[in-house]
GUDREN-129296 format. One record per atom (N, C-alpha, C, CB): residue number from 0; y negated, x negated, z; residue in three letters. Coordinates in Angstrom, 1 decimal. Each point is the difference from the previous one (the first is absolute). Glycine has a CB too. Layout:
  bakol      yy      xx      zz  doba
    NUM       Y       X       Z   ALA
...
//
This chain:
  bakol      yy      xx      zz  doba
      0    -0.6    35.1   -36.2   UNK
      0     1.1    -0.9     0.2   UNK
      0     1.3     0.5    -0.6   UNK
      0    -1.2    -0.9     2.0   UNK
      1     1.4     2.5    -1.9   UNK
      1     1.4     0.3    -0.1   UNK
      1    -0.1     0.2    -2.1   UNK
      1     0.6     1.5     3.5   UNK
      2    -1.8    -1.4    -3.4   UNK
      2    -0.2     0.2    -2.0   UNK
      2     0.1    -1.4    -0.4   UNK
      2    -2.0     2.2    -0.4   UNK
      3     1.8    -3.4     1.4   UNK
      3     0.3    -1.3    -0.7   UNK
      3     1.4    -0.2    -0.3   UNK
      3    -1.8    -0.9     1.1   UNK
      4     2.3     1.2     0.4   UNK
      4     1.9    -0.3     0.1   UNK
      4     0.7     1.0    -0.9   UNK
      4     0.0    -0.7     2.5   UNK
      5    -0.2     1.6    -2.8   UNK
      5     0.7     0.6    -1.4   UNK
      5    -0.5    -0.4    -1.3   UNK
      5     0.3     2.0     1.1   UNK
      6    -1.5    -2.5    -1.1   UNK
      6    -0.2    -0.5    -1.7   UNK
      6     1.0    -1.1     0.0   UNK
      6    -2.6     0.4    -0.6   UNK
      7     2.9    -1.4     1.8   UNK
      7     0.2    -1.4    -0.2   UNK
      7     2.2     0.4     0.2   UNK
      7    -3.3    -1.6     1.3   UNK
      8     3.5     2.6    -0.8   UNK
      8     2.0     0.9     0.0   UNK
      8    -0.6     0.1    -1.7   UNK
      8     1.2     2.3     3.0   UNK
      9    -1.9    -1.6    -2.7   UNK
      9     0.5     0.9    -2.2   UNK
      9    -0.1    -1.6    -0.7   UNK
      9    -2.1     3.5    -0.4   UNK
     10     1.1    -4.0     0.7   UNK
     10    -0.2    -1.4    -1.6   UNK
     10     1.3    -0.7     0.3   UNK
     10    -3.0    -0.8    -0.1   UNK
     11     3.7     0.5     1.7   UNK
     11     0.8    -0.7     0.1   UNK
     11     1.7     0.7    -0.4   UNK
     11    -2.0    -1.2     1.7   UNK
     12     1.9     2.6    -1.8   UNK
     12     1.2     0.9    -0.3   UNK
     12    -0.3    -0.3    -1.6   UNK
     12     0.3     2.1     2.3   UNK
     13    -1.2    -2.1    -2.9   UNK
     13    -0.2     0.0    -1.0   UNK
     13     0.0    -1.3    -1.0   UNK
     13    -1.0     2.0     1.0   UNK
     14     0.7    -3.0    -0.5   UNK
     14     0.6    -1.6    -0.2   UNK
     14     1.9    -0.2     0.1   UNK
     14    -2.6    -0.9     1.2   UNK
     15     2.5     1.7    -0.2   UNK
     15     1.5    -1.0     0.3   UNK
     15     1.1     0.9    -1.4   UNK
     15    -0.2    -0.7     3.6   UNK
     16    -0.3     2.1    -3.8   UNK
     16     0.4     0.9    -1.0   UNK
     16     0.2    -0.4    -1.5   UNK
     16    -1.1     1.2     1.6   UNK
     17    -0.1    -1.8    -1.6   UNK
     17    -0.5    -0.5    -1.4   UNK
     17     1.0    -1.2    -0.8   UNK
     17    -2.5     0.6     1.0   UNK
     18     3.0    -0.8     0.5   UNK
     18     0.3    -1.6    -0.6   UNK
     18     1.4    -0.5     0.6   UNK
     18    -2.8    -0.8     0.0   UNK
     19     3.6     2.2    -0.2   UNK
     19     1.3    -0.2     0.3   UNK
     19     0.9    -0.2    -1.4   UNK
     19    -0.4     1.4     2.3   UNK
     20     0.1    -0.9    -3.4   UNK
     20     0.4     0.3    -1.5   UNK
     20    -0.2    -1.9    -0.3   UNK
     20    -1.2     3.5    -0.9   UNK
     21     2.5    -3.7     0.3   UNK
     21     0.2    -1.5    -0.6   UNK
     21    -0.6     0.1    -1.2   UNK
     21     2.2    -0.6     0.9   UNK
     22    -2.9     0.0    -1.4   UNK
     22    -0.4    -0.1    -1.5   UNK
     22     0.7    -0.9    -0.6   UNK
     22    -2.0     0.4     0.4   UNK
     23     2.9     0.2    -1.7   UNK
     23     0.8    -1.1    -0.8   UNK
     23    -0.6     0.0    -1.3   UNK
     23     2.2     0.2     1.1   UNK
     24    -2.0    -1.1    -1.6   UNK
     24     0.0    -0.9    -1.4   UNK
     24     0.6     0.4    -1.1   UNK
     24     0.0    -1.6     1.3   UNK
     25     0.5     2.4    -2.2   UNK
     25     1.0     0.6    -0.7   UNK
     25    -0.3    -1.6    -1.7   UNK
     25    -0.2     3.8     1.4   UNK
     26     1.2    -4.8    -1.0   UNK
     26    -0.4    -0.9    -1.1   UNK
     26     0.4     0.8    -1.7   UNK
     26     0.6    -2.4     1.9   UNK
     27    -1.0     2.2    -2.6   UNK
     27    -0.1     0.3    -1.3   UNK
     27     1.9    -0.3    -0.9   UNK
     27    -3.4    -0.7     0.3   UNK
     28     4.1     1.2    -0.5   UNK
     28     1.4     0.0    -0.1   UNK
     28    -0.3    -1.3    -1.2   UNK
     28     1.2     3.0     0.7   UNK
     29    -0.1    -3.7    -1.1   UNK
     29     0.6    -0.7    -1.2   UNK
     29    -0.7     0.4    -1.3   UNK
     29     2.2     0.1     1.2   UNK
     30    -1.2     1.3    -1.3   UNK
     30    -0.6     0.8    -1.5   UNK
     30    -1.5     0.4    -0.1   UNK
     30     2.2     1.1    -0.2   UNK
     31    -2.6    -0.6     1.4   UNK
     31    -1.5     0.0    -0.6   UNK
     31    -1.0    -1.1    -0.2   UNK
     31     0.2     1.8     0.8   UNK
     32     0.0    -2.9    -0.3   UNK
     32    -0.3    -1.6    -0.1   UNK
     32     0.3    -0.2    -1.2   UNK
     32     0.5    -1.0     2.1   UNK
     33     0.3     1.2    -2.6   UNK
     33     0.7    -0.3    -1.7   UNK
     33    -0.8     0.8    -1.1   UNK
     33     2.6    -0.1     1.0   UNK
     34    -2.6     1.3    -0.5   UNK
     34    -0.5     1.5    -1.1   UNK
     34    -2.0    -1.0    -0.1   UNK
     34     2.0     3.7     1.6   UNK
     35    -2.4    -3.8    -0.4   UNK
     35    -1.7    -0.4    -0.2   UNK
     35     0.0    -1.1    -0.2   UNK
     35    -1.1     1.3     1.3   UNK
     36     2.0    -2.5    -1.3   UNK
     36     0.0    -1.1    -1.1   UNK
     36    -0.1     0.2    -1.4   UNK
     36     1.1    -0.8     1.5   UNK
     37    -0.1     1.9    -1.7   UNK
     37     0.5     0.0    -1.3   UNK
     37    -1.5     0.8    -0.8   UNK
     37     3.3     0.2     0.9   UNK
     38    -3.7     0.9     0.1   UNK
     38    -1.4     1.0    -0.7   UNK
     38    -0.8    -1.3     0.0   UNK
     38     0.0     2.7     1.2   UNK
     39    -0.3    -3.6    -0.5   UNK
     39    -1.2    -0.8    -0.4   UNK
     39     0.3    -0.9    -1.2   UNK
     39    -0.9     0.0     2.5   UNK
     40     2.6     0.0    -2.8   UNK
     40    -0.4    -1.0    -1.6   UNK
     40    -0.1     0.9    -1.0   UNK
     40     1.3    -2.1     0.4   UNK
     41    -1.0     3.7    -0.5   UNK
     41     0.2     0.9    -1.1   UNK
     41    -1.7     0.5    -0.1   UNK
     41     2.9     0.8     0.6   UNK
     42    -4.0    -1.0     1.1   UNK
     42    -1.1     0.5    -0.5   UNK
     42    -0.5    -0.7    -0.4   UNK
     42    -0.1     1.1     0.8   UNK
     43     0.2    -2.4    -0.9   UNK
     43    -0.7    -1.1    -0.8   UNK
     43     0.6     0.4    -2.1   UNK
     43    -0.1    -2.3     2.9   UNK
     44     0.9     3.3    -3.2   UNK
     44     0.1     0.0    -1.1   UNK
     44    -0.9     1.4    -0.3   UNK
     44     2.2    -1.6    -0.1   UNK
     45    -2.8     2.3     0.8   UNK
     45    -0.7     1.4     0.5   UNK
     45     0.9     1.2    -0.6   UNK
     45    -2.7    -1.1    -0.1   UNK
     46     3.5     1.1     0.9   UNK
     46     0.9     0.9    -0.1   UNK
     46     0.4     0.1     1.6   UNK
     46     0.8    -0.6    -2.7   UNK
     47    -0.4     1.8     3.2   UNK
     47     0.9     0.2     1.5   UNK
     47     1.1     0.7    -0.4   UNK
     47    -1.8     0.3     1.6   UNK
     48     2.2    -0.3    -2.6   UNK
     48     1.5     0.3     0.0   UNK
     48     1.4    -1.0    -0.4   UNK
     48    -1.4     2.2    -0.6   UNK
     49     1.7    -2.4     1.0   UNK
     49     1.3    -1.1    -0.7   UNK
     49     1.6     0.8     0.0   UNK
     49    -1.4    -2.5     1.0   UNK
     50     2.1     1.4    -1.3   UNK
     50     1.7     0.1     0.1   UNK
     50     0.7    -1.2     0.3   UNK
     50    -0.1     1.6    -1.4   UNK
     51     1.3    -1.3     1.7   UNK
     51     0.7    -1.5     0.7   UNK
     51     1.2     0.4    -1.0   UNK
     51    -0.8    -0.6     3.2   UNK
     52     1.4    -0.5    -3.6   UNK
     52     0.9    -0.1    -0.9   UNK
     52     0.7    -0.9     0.3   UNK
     52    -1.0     0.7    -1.4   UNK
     53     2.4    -1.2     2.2   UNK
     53     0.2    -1.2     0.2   UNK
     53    -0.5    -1.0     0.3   UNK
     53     0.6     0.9    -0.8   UNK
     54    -1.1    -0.5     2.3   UNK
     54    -1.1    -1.0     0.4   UNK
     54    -1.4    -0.1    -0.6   UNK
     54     1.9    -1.2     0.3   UNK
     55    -1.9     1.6    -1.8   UNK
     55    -1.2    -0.1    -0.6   UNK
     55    -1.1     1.0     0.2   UNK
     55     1.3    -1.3    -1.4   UNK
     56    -2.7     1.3     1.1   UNK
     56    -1.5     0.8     0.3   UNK
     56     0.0     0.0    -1.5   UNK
     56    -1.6    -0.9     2.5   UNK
     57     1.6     2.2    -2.5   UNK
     57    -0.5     0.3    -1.1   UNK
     57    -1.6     0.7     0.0   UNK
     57     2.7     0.1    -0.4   UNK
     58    -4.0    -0.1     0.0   UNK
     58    -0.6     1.1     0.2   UNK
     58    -0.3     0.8    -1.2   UNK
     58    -0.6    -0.9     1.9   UNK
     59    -0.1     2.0    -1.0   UNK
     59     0.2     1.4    -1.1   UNK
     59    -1.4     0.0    -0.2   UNK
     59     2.3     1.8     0.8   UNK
     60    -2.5    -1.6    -2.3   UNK
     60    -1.5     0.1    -0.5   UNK
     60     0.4     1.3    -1.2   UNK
     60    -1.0    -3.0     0.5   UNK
     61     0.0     3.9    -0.5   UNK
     61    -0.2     0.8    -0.9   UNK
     61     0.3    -0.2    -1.7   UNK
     61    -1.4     0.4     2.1   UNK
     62     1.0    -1.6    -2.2   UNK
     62    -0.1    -0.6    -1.3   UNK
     62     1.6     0.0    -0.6   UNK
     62    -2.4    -1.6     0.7   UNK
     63     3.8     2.0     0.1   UNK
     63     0.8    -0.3    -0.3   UNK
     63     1.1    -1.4    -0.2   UNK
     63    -1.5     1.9    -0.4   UNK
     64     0.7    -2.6     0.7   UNK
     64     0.7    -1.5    -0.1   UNK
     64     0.0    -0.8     1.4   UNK
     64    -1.0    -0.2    -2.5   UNK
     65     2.2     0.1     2.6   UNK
     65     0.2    -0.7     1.4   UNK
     65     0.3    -1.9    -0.1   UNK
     65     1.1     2.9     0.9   UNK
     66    -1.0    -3.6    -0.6   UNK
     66     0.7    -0.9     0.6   UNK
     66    -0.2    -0.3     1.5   UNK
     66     0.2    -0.7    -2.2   UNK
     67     0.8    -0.6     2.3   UNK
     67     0.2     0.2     1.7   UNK
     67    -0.8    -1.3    -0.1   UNK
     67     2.6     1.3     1.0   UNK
     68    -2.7    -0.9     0.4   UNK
     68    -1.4    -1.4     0.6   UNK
     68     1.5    -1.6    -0.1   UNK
     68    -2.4     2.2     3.2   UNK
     69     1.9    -2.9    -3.6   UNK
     69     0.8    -1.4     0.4   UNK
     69    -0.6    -0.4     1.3   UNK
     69     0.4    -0.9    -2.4   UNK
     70    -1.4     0.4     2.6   UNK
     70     0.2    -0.6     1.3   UNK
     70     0.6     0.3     1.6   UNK
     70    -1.7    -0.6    -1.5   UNK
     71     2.2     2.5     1.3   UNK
     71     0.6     0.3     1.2   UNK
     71     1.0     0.6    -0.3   UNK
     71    -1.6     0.2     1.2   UNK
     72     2.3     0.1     0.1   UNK
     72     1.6     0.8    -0.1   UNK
     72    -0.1     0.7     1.4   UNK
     72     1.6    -1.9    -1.5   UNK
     73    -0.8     2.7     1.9   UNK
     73     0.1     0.6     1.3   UNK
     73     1.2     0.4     0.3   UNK
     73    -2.0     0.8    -0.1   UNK
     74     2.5     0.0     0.9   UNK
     74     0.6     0.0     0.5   UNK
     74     0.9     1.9     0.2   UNK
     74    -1.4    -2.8     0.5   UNK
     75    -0.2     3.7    -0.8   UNK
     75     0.2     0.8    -0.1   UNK
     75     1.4     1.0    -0.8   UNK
     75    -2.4    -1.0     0.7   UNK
     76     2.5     2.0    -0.2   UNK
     76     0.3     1.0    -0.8   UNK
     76     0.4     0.1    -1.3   UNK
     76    -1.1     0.3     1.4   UNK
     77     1.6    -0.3    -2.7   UNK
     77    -0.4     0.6    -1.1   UNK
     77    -0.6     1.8     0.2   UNK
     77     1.8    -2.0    -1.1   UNK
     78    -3.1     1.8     0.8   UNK
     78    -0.1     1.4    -0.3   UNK
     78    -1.6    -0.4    -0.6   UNK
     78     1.9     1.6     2.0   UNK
     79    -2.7    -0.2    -1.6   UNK
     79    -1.5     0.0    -1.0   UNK
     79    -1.0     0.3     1.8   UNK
     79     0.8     1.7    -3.5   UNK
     80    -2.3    -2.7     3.3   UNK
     80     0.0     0.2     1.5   UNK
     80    -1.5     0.3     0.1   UNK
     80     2.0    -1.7     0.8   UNK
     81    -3.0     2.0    -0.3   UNK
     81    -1.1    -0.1    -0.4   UNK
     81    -0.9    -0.7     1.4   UNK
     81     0.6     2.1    -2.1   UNK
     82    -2.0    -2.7     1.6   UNK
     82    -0.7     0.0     1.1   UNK
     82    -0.7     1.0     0.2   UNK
     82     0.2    -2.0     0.0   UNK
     83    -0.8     1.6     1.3   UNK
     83    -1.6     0.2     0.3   UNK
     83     0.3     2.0     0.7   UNK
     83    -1.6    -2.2    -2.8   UNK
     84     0.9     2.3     3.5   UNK
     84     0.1     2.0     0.4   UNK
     84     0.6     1.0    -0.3   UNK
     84    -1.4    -0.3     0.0   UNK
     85     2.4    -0.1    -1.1   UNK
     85     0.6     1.3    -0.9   UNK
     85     0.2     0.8     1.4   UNK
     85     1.6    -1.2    -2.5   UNK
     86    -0.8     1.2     3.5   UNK
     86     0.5     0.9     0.9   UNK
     86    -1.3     1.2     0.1   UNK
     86     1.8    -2.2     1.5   UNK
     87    -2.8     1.3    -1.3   UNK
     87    -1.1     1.1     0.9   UNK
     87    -0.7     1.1    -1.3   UNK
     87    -1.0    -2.3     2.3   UNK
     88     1.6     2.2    -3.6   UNK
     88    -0.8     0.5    -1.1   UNK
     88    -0.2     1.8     0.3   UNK
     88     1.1    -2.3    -1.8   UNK
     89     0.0     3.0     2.4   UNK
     89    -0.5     1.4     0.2   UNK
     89     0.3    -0.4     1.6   UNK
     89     0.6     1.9    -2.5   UNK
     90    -1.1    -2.6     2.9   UNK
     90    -0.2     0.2     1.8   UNK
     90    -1.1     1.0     0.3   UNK
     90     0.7    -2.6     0.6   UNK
     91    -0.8     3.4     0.4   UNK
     91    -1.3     0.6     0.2   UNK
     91    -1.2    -0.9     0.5   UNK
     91     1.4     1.8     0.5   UNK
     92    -2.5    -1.4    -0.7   UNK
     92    -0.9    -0.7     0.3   UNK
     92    -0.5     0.1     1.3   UNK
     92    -0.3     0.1    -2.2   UNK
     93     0.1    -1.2     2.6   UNK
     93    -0.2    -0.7     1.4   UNK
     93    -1.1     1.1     0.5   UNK
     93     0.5    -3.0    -0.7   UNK
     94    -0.4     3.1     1.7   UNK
     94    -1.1     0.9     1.0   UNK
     94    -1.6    -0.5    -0.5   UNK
     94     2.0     0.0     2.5   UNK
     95    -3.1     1.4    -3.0   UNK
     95    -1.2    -0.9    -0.1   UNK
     95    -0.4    -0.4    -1.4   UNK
     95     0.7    -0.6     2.2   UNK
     96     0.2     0.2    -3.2   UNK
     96     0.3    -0.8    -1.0   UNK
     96    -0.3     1.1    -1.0   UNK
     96     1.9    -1.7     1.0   UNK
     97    -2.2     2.2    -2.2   UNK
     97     0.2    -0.1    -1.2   UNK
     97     0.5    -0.5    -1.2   UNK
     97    -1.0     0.6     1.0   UNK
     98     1.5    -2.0    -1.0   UNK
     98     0.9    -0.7    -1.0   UNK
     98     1.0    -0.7     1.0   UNK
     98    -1.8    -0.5    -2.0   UNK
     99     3.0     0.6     0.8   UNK
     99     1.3    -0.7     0.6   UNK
     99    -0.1    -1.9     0.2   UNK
     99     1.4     2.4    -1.5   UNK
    100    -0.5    -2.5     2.0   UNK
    100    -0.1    -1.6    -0.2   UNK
    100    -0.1    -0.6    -1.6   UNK
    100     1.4    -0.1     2.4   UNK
    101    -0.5     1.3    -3.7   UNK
    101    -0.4    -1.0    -1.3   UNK
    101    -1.0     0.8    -0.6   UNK
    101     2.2    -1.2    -0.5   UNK
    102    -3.4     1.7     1.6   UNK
    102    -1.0     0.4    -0.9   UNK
    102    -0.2     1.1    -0.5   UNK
    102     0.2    -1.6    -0.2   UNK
    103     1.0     2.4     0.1   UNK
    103    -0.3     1.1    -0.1   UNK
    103    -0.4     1.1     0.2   UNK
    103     0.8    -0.9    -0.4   UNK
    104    -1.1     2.3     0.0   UNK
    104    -1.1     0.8     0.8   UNK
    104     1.1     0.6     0.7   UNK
    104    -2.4     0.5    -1.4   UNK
    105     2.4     0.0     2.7   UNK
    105     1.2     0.9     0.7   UNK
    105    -0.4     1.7    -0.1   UNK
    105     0.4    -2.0     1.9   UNK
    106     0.4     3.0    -2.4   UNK
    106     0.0     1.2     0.0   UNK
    106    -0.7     0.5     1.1   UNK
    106     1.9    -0.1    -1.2   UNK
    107    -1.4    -0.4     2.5   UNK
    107    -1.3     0.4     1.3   UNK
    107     0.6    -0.5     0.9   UNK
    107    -1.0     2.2    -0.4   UNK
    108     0.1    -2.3     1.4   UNK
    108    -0.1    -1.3     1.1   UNK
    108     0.0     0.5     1.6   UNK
    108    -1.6    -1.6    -1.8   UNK
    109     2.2     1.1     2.6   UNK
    109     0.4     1.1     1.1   UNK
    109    -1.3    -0.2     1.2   UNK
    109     3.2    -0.1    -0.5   UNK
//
């Protein structure tokens, strides 16, 4: 009886514990709403890199020749922007893992 009444203090110290922390919502800002609009019309030209010029999308393709998309404009920045993972490219690799998120092999894995 007294090993019942301490499982049922600990689960109940241990509920009321658990579930004092607020869980919030962190909504997605303006600019990044804008930036993954903007990456889904530049990846439909298969390119993830662009530029903003005056309102205008430009994207960047190897081939050297740019023009700007007509059907959009934004609001962004002028500058040069890219999509998709760039940040995580020399991140260490995730616990367990042998390749990075773009695939690459990692020097060594912890």
């Amino acid at each position: 009886m007294k090993l019942l009444l301490y499982v049922l203090t600990v689960l109940l110290i241990i509920a009321a514990g658990g579930c004092s922390q607020e869980r919030r919502y962190v909504y997605p800002s303006d600019k990044r709403l804008e930036l993954q609009r903007v990456c889904r019309a530049v990846s439909a030209r298969n390119t993830n890199r662009f530029m903003v010029l005056l309102g205008k999308i430009y994207p960047l393709n190897n081939d050297g020749r740019t023009a700007a998309l007509e059907e959009i404009s934004t609001k962004l920045e002028d500058a040069g922007y890219f999509c998709g993972p760039y940040r995580l490219r020399n991140a260490p690799c995730p616990v367990g893992y042998n390749r990075r998120i773009d695939k690459s092999t990692c020097s060594f894995s912890r």
